[in-house]
N, C-alpha and C positions, 0 to 999 in steps of 0.2 A: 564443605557442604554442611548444612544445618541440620543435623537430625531432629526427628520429632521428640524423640527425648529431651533434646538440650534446647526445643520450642518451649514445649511443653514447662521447664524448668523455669524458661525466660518467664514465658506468662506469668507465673507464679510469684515470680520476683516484682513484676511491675506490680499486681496484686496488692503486696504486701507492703512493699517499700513507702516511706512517707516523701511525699511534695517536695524538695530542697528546692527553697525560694532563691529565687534570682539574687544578685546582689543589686542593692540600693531598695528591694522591694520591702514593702510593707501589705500586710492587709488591708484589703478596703471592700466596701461596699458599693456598689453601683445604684444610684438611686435616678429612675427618671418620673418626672412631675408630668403630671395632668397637662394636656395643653391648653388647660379653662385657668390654671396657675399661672400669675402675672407675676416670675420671678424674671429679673433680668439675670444676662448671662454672664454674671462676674465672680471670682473665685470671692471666696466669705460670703456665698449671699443665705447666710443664715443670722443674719442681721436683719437683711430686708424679711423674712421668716419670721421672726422675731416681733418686729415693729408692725408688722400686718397680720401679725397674727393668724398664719396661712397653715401653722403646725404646734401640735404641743411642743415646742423647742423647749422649754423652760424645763421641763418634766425631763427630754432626751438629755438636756445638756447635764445635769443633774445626776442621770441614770450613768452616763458616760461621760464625764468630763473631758474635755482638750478637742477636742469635734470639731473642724471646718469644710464648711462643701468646696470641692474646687472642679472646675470646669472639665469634664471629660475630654471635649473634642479643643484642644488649644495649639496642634500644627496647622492650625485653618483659619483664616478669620472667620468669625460671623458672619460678616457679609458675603465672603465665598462659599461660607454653608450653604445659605439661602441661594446663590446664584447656581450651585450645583443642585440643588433642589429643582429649584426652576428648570433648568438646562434637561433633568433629567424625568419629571414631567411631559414636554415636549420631544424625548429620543423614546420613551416608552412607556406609550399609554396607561398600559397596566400595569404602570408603578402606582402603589396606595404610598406617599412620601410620609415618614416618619418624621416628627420634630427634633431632630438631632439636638439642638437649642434646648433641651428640657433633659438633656442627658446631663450628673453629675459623680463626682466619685469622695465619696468620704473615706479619709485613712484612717484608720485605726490606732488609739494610742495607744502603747504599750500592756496590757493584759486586758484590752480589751479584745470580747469575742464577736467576729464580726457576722457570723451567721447568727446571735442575738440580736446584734444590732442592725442586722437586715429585717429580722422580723420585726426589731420593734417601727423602723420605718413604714415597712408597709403598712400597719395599721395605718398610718396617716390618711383622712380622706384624698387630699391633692396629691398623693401619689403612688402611682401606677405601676410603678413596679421594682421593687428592692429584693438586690441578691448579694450574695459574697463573689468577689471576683476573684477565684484560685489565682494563682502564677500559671498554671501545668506545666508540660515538661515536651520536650521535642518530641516530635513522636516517632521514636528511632527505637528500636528492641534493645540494638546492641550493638552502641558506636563503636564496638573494637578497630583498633587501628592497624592494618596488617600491612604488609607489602603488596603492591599492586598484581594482583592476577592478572595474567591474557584472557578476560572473560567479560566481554560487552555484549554479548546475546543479546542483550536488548535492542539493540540496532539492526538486529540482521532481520530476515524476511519472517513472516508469518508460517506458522503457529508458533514460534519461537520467541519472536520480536514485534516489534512495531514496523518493521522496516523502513527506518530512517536512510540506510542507506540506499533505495530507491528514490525516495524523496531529495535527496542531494543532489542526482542529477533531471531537475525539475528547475526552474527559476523560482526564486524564493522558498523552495522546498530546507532549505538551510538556515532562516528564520530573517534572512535578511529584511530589512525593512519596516519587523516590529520590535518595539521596546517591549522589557518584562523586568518585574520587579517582584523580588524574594522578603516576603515578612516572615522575619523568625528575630534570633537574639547576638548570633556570632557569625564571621565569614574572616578568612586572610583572603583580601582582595587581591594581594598581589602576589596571589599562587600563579607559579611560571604558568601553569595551564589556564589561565584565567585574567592575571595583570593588564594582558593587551585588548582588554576590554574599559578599561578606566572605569570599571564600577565605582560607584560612590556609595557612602551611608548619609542617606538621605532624612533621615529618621533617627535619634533614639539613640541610647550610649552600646557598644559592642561588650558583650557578654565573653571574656575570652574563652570559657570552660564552652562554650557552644561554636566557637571556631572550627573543628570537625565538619561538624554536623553541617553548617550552612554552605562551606567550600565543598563537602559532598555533593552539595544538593545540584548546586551552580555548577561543576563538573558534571550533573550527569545532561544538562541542560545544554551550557556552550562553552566547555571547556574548547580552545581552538586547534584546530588543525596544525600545529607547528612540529611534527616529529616528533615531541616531548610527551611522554604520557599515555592521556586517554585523549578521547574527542568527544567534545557534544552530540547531541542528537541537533541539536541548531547553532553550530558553532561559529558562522555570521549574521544570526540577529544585530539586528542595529542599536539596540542599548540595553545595559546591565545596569539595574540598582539594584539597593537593599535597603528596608527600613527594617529597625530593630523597635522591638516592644519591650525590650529591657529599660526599666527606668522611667516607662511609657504605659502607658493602656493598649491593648489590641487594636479598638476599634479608632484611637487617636494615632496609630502609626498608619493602619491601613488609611487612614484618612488622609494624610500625609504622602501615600502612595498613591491616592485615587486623582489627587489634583498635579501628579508628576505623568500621569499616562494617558492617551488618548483613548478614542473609537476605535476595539478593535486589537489593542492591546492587552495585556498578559499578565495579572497577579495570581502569584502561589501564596498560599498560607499554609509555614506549615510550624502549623501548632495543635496541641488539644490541649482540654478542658479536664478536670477533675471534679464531679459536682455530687453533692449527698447520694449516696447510693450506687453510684458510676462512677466509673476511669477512664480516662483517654477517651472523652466524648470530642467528636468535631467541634468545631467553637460557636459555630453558630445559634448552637441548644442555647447559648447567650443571648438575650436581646440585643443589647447593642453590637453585637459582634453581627447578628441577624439585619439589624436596619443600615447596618452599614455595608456589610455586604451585598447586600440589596439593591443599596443607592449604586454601588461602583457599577452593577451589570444593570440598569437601568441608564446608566451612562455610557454604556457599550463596551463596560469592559471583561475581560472576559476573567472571569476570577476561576482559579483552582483552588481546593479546596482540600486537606489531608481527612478522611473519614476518623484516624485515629486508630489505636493500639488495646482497645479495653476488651474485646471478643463478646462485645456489646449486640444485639438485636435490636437494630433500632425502630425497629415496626413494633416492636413492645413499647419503646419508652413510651412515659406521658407525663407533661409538665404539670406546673401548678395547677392548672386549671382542667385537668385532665384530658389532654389533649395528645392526641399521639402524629407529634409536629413532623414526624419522620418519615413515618409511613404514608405512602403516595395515595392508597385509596382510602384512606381516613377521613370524616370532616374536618377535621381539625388539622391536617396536612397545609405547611405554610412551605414555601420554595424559595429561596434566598437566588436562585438562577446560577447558583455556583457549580461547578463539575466538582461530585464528590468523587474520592479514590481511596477505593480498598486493594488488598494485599496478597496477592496471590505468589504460588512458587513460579521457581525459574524455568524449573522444567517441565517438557508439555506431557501431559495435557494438566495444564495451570488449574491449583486447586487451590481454593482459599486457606490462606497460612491461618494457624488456630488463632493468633492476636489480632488479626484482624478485625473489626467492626463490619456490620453486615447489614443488609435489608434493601428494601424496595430504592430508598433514598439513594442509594450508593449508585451512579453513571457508567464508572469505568473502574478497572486494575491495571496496576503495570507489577514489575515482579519488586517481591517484597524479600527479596534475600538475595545472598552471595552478586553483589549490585558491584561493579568495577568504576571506581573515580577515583577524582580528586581526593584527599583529604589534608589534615592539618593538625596541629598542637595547641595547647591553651597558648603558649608563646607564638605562634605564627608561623609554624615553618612553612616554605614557601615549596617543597619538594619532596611532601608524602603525598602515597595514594595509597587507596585500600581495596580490597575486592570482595568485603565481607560487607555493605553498607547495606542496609535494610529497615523494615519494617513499611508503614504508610508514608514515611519520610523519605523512601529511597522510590515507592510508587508514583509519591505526584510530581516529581521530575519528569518524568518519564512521558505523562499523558501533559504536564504542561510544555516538555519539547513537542510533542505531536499537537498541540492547538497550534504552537508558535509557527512550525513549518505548514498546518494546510494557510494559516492566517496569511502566510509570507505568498503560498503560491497561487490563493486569490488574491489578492493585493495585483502580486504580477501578470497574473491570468486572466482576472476576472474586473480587472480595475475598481474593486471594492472590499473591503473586509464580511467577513460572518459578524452577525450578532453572538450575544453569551449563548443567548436560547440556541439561536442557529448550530456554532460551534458545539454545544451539550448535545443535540440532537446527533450531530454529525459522526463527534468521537463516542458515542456511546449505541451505535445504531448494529444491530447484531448482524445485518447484512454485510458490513463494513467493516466486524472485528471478530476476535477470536474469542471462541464463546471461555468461559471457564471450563473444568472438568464436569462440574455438575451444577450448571446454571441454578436448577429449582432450589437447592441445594447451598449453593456458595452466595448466590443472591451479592454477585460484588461489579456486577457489569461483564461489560466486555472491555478488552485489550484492542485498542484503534490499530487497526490494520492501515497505511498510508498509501501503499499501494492499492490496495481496493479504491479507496478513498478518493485515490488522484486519478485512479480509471473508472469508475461508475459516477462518484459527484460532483467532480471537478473538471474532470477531462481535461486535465492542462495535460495530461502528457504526451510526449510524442507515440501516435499510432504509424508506424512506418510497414508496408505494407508493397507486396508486390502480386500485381494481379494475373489470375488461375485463365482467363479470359474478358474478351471484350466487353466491357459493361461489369465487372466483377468492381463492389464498393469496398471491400475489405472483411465485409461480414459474414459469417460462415454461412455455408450453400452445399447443396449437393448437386452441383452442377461441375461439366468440366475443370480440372486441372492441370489438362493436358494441353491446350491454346493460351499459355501465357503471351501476349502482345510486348511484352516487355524483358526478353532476352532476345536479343538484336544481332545475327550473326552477318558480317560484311566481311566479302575479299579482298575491300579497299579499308584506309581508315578515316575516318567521317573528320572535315576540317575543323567543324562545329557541332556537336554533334546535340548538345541541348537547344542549337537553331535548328536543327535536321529532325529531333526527333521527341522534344520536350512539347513542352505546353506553349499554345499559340503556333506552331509549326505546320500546323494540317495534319500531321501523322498518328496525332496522339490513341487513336484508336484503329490503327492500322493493323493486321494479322501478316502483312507480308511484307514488312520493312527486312525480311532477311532471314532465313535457317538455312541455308547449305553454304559448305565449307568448300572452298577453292583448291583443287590437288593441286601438292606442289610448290605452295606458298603459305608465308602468314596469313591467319585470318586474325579476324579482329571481332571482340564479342562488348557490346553495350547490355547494361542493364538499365530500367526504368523502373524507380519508382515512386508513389505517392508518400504524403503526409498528413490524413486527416485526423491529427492530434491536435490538441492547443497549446502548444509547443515547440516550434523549430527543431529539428532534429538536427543536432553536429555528430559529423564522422562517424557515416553511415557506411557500414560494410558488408558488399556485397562478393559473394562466394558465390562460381558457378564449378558443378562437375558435367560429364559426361558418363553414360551409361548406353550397355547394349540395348536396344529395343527388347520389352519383356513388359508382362503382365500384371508385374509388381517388383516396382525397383527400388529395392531395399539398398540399404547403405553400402552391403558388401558388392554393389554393382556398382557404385561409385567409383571414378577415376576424376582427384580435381584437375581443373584447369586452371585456377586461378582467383584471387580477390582481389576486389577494388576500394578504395576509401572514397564515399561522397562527402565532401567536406559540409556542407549543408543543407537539408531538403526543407523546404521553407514550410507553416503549416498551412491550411487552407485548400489541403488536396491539390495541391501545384503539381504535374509530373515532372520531374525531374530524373537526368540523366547523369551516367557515370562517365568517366573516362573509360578509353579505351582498353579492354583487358588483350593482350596478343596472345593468339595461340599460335605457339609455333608448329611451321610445317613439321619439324621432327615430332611432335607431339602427338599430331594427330592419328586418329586409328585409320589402320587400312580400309580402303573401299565399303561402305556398307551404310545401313541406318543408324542412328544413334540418336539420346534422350538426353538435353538440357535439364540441370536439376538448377535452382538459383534458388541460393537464400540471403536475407539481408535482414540486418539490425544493426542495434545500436550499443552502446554500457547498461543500460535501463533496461533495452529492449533487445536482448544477447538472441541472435539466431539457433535455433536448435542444435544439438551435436550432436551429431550422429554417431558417435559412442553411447548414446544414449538407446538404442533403438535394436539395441539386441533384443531385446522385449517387446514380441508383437502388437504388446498391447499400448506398449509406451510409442511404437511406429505409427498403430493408425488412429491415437488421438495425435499425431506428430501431424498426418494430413488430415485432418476433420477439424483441429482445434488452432490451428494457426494461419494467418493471411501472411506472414513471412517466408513464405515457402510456397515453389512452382515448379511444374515441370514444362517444356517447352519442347512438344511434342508433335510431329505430322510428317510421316513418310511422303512421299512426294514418287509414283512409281509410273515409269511410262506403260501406257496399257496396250502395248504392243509387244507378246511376249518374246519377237524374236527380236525385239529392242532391248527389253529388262533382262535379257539375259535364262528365260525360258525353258523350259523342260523341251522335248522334241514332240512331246504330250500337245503342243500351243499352252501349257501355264503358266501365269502370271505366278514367279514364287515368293514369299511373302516371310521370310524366318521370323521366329522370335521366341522369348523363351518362356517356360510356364515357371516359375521358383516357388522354391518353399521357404515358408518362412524362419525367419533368421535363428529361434531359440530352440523352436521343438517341432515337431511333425502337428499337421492340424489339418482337419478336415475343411477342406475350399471346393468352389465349384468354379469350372469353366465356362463362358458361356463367349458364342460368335453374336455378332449381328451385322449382318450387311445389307444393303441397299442397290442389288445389283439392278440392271435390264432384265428383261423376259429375256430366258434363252442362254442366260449365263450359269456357271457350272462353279459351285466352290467345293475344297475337297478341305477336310484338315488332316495333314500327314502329322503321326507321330509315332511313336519307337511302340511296339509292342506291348511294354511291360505297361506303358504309361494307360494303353486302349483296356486291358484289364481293370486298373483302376476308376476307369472310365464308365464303366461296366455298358459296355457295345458291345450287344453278340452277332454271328453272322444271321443273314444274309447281308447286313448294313457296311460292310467296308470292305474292301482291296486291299490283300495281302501282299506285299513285294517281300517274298522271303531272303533274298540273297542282302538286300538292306535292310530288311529287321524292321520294317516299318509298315505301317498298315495307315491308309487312306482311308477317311470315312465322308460321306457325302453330308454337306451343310445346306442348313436351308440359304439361297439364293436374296429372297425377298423377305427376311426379316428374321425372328430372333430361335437360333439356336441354344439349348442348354443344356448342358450333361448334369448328373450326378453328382454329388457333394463327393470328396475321395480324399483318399490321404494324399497330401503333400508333404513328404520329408522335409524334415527339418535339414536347412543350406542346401538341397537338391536344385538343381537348374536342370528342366526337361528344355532340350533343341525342339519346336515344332515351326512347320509350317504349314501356312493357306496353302493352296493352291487354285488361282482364279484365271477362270477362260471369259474372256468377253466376245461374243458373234463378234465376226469383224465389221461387221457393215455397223454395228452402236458406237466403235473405237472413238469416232470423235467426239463423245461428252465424257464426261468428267464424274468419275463414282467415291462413294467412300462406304469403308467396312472400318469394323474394328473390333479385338479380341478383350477379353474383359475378365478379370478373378475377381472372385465375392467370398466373403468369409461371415457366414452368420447373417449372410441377406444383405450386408453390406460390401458395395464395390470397394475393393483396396487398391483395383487397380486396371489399366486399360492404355492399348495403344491402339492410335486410328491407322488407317493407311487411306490416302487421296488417290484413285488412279484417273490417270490425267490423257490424252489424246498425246500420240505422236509429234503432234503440229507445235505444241506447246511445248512440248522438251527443246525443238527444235529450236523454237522461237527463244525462248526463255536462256538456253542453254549454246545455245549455236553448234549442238552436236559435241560439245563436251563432256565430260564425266564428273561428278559434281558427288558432295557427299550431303547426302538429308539427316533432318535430325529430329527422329521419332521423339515420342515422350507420353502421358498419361492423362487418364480421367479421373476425380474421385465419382 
């Protein structure tokens, strides 16, 4: 762990330490000409200078002896300049195209001073802008090399991560499909975690002293999957390079990068700047580094960008011209369309680390310390890694794995890529990411959440969903959750049963494909359900329990029955059906009502665990917040009491239980409502101590003292409600209805049902149907059959 002390020391040291130039480097100046200036674009053209007398040459050559211009952009023809101009022109309008063709770089000869001889260019009328081009330095705090820690957090879910590992099981969420290329100065390509990508150096001589640092990078990127190691956050992206600006100019290697990638594709830059009065500025504070990263996302692609290590405000700076090119609500604010990234800690809540760079200009952070990869030797070794990697250098891996994977699962989702703009907006949108510690404050963006991302913007993922009732789309409602249509209970087992009871079948909105169990025998239990994600859902697991009829059926009423694996629910809201789950005849409970619970998901989309739900609060967002979870509930009672088995009273008796909930005692209220005939009688029996809490004084109920229970009269035609009262915590009160219907209404068909509310909110409810004689008869042929209750939200 990095204390702020030994931050604090770093800073200090980058501070203070001077530039150690690359090897092969020399200083030079960057000089670009007018484009009213008829230089052609050939290395020496201070000849043609010279002869047209377009600059005091004679006077500079004199001041400075040994001087020759040579051509800045020379991994590109000319004429591929201009046709990437054009090209990028026509992909985005408001590109203003820069003359690339007018860019030059003069070396420095040995004791000459090239921030003199910047200035004395610029005086030149025909030219526009002359500076010194530092080397800088990677923008890493502190490449130490350790042994590899167990510590990828970056991967895991939010506020911690990016979670990459949601995105994995997504198509293209793993980066497949796009290329992405790393400008910096060093890489071993053929680190074991890395090699089986056949990266190339496409660009530039390899710097070995920065071999760390770039096999860092590409490790936190798409180191692969092979047991060895760490893993990428995009570990089958479809292609790796690297161009080196060692030996090279910046903007002549990114150039070199820019005509190796498509629309839609992936450049990291990770470099910064050193300029009069600042350290570890991003690069773009360069012109040329500016118009050329410009052209690349005007060409569609999607550039990352390191903010850099100087603890820089970049809403202060201001250039020559006194422009403050940084700060977003500036006049003078120019946009290169690059995703900038600063530096935030690992752990949450994410504050921006002190070396960080800062301001309006900065899009996103990922963590800027204790970072777990790959790593490497000035010599190459092909099997270190480290856990200490960091700074802006260990951050924009991170948000350019997260462009790579939403890129990959629009690509496959969406049959098109994001634009640079699009992508910037996407990963740096605060609804989408995780804010910093103290946003106004750290001013470093946000951290791309991917799952948000892949469920609000994208919706490629699989929504798998099993529904509460008929017509129920998967979106939360406060409607029943007690008529799920889609657990399926038969005494036989179904030949076909996605012909019998899927989509195209005629049943798909059926309520009475099946809830009572056969004495005696196996039964057989089907589940259904949708997919309206954009995404195929594979190996989709569906879990049903059984539970006693009760008012709120918490987990500890749970008795499973069983899970199924759906091998595929296609997406497009297709219903789809499971195989048969068997309940065996020994399994099931004795004679009585009981409650279907079904839940179903996926790896991505993990079904709730109800070891989770000892916390009433984590229970009833568990039913408010989720469309993976149902109950499958509806008593079925004959309304003939000397058929249902009846008090000598004529009552229809109705048990079920009132529970408390699962962690601590809490105040709930009961409430009846039924729907009877004129002339029908309901009573609610319950134990004594429970009618206390109840607070019912007499003359309103019927004492039965030798059974300890006391009758209280319900209203018949509509909504009874007691008292809010305590309910202990794990208490289950036995109560029953008790309902009389005139005999001469017996043949129609009624329904009631008992309901707990906790804070005005139903937690919970079961119906009871009472049915005519004729219909048991029919339905049943005078058998005994078991029903199976279950709930409302």
């Amino acid at each position: 762990m990095v204390t702020k002390k030994s931050q604090k020391q770093r800073v200090r040291r980058i501070r203070t330490r001077k530039t150690t130039d690359a090897v092969g480097y020399r200083p030079r100046v960057v000089v670009k000409f007018r484009d009213r200036a008829e230089v052609p674009y050939v290395d020496g053209v201070e000849k043609v200078i010279q002869n047209l007398q377009l600059g005091p040459w004679e006077r500079l050559a004199k001041r400075f002896p040994g001087l020759t211009f040579k051509r800045m952009f020379t991994s590109v023809k000319p004429e591929q300049i201009r046709e990437l101009i054009d090209r990028a022109t026509e992909i985005d309008r408001s590109y203003k195209p820069s003359n690339l063709l007018r860019y030059f770089v003069v070396e420095c000869p040995p004791g000459v001073d090239p921030e003199d001889l910047a200035k004395e260019l610029q005086s030149w009328d025909l030219v526009k802008k002359a500076y010194y081009d530092p080397p800088g330095d990677d923008p890493v705090v502190d490449p130490t090399d350790d042994p590899r820690a167990d510590n990828q957090g970056y991967l895991d879910p939010a506020p911690d991560g990016i979670d990459a590992e949601f995105a994995w099981g997504i198509i293209g969420g793993d980066g497949e499909g796009i290329g992405v290329i790393d400008m910096e100065r060093g890489w071993t390509l053929n680190h074991e975690d890395l090699t089986a990508h056949g990266a190339t150096l496409l660009h530039g001589v390899l710097l070995d002293s920065s071999r760390p640092h770039g096999t860092s990078v590409l490790g936190e990127i798409c180191a692969v999957d092979n047991a060895t190691g760490c893993v990428g956050i995009c570990p089958n992206v479809d292609s790796v390079n690297v161009v080196s600006y060692n030996g090279s100019t910046r903007p002549n290697a990114m150039l070199a990068a820019i005509v190796a990638l498509s629309f839609g594709d992936v450049l990291l830059l990770e470099a910064q700047v050193n300029i009069p009065g600042f350290i570890n500025m991003p690069i773009e504070v360069l012109d040329a580094e500016f118009d050329t990263i410009r052209l690349a996302t005007a060409l569609g692609i999607v550039v990352v960008e390191a903010a850099g290590n100087g603890s820089n405000d970049l809403d202060t700076f201001t250039d020559g011209a006194g422009d403050e090119i940084f700060n977003r609500g500036a006049a003078g604010f120019r946009d290169s369309g690059a995703i900038m990234v600063g530096a935030g800690s690992s752990t949450t809540p994410h504050t921006r680390l002190s070396f960080s760079n800062f301001g309006s200009r900065i899009d996103c952070y990922g963590w800027g310390e204790n970072v777990n990869t790959c790593s490497s030797t000035s010599v190459g070794s092909t099997t270190s890694y480290t856990s200490l990697f960091n700074g802006t250098s260990s951050a924009s891996p991170i948000i350019t794995g997260a462009a790579l994977a939403v890129q990959g699962m629009a690509e496959a989702g969406l049959s098109s890529r994001f634009s640079p703009m699009q992508m910037r907006a996407i990963l740096s949108d605060p609804a989408t990411g995780t804010p910093s510690n103290d946003p106004p404050v750290d001013r470093i963006g946000v951290m791309p959440d991917l799952r948000a991302i892949i469920e609000d913007v994208l919706n490629v993922a699989t929504d798998v969903y099993i529904r509460d009732f008929v017509g129920d789309t998967g979106d939360p409602h406060t409607g029943s959750i007690s008529a799920s249509p889609d657990i399926i209970l038969r005494p036989t087992a179904a030949a076909n049963p996605q012909a019998d009871f899927g989509e195209g079948s005629g049943t798909e909105n059926s309520n009475t494909l099946g809830f009572e169990a056969e004495a005696g025998q196996d039964n057989f239990i089907y589940v259904r359900v949708r997919n309206r994600g954009g995404s195929p859902a594979s190996n989709v697991e569906a879990t049903v329990y059984w539970s006693p009829p009760s008012t709120l059926v918490t987990p500890d009423l749970w008795t499973l029955v069983d899970s199924v694996t759906i091998p595929n629910v296609p997406d497009g809201d297709i219903l789809t059906v499971s195989d048969a789950i068997t309940w065996p005849s020994a399994e099931i409970p004795a004679e009585g009502h009981y409650c279907f619970v079904g839940l179903v998901g996926t790896t991505n989309e993990p079904p709730p665990n109800p070891a989770e739900f000892v916390d009433f609060d984590n229970f009833r967002r568990f039913i408010r917040d989720n469309n993976n979870v149902t109950w499958r509930n509806f008593n079925v009672v004959n309304n003939d009491p000397a058929a249902s088995g009846g008090d000598p009273a004529n009552y229809i008796p109705l048990p079920f239980l009132a529970p408390g909930a699962p962690d601590k005692g809490r105040q709930m209220r009961l409430e009846i409502v039924a729907k009877l005939p004129r002339g029908a009688r309901v009573f609610l029996e319950a134990p004594m101590h429970f009618i206390d809490g109840l607070k019912v004084f007499p003359p309103f109920f019927e004492v039965q003292k030798k059974r300890g229970v006391v009758r209280i009269p319900i209203n018949p035609h509509g909504r009874h409600s007691f008292e809010d009262m305590l309910f202990p915590a794990k208490s289950r009160t036995n109560l029953r209805l008790l309902v009389q219907i005139p005999k001469e209404l017996r043949g129609n068909q009624y329904q009631l049902y008992a309901r707990q509310l906790y804070r005005e909110e139903e937690v919970g409810r079961i119906t009871w149907r009472l049915v005519p004689p004729e219909f048991f008869k029919q339905r049943y042929g005078g058998q005994k059959r078991y029903s199976t209750p279950g709930r409302h939200k």
